[in-house]
C-alpha positions as CSV (number, residue, x, y, z in Angstrom):
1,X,-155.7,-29.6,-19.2
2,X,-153.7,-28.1,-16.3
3,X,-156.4,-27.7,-13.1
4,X,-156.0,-26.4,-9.5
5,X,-158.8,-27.4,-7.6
6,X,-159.5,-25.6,-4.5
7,X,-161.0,-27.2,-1.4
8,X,-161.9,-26.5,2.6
9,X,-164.3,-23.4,2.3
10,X,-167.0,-22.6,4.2
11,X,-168.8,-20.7,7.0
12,X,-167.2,-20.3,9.8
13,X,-167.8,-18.3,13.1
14,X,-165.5,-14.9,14.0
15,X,-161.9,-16.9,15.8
16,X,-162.3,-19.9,14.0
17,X,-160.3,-21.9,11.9
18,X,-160.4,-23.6,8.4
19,X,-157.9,-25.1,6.2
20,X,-158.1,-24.5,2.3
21,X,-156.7,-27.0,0.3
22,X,-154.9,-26.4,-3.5
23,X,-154.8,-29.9,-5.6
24,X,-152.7,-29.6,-8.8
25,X,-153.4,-32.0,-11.9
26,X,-151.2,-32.0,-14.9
27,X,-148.7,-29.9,-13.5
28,X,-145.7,-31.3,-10.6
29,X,-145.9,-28.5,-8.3
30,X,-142.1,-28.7,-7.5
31,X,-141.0,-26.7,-10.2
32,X,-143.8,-24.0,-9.5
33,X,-143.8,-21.2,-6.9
34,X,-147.7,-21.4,-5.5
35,X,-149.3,-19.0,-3.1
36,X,-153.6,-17.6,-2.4
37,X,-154.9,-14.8,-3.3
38,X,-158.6,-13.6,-2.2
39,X,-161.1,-11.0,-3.3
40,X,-163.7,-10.0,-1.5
41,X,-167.3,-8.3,-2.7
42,X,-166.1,-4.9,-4.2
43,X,-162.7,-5.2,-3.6
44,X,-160.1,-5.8,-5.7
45,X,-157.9,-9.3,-5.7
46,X,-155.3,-9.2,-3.0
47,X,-152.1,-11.6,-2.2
48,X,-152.6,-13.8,1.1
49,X,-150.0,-16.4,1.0
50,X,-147.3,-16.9,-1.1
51,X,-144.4,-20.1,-0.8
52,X,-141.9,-20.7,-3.5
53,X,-140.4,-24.0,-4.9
54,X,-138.2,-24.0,-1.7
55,X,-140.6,-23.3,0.5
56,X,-139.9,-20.1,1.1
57,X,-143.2,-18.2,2.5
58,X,-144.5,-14.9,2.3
59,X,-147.3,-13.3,3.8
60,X,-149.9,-10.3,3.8
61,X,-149.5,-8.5,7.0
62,X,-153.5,-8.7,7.4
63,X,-153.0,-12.8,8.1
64,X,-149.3,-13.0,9.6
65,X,-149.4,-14.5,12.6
66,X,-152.8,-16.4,11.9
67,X,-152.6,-18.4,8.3
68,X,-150.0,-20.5,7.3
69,X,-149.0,-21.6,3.5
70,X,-147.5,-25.1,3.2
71,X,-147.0,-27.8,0.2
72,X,-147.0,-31.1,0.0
73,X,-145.0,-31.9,-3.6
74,X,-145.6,-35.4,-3.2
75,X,-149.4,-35.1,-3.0
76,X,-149.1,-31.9,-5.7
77,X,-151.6,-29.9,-3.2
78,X,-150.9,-26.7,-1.3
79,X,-152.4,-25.7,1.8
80,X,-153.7,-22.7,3.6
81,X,-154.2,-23.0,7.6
82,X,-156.6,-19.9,8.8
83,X,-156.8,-19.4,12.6
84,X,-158.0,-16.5,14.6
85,X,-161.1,-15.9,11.4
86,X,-162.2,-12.4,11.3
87,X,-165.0,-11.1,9.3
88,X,-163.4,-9.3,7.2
89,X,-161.2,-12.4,5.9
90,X,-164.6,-13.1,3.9
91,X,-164.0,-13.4,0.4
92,X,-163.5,-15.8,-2.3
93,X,-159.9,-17.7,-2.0
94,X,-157.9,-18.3,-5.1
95,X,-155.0,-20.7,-5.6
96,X,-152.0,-20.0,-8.4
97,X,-149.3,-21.5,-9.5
98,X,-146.4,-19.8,-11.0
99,X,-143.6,-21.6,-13.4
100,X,-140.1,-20.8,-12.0
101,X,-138.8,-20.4,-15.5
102,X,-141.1,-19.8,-18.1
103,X,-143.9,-17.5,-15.3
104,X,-146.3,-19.2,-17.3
105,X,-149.6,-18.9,-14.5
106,X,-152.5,-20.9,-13.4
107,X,-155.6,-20.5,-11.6
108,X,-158.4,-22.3,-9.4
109,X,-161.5,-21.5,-9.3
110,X,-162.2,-20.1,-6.4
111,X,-163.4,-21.8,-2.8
112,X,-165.9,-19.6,-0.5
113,X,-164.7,-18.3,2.9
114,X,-167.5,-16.5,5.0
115,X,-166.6,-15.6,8.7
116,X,-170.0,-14.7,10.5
117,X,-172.0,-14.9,13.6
């Protein structure tokens, strides 16, 4: 059974930083465009992060300039840096992974991000 296990959640205070981890069993990454999404209380799900097979990234102009998406294909884990935490980057934090060819898609379950004094 395909899993992507996210990791590196927390609370953390307004400016700081954390660094979510993606780890991907069953599945070689390589071959799979990956990228976060988040949803917060009462919102709906929203695109963070996004970094093809070529590691292309793309991101939401809420975090440019503060997260960065990377992938490691020899470890089969994708990363998320956040710097500069705000509040209202509070939500749960989703990892996907996308098949280049068939678009088959998977999903973690979800790690906890709360930014607060």
């Amino acid at each position: 059974q395909v899993q992507l296990v996210e990791s590196g959640g927390g609370l953390v205070q307004p400016g700081g930083s954390l660094k979510l981890s993606c780890a991907a069993s069953r599945i070689t990454i390589s071959i799979y465009n990956m990228g976060w999404y988040r949803q917060a209380p009462g919102k709906q799900r929203e695109l963070v992060a996004t970094i093809s097979y070529a590691s292309i990234t793309n991101y939401a102009d809420s975090v440019k300039g503060r997260f960065t998406i990377s992938r490691d294909n020899a470890k089969n884990t994708v990363y998320l840096q956040m710097n500069s935490l705000k509040p209202e980057d509070t939500a749960v934090y989703y990892c996907y992974a996308v098949h280049l060819s068939t678009r088959t898609e998977y999903w973690g379950q979800g790690t906890q991000v709360t930014v607060s004094s």
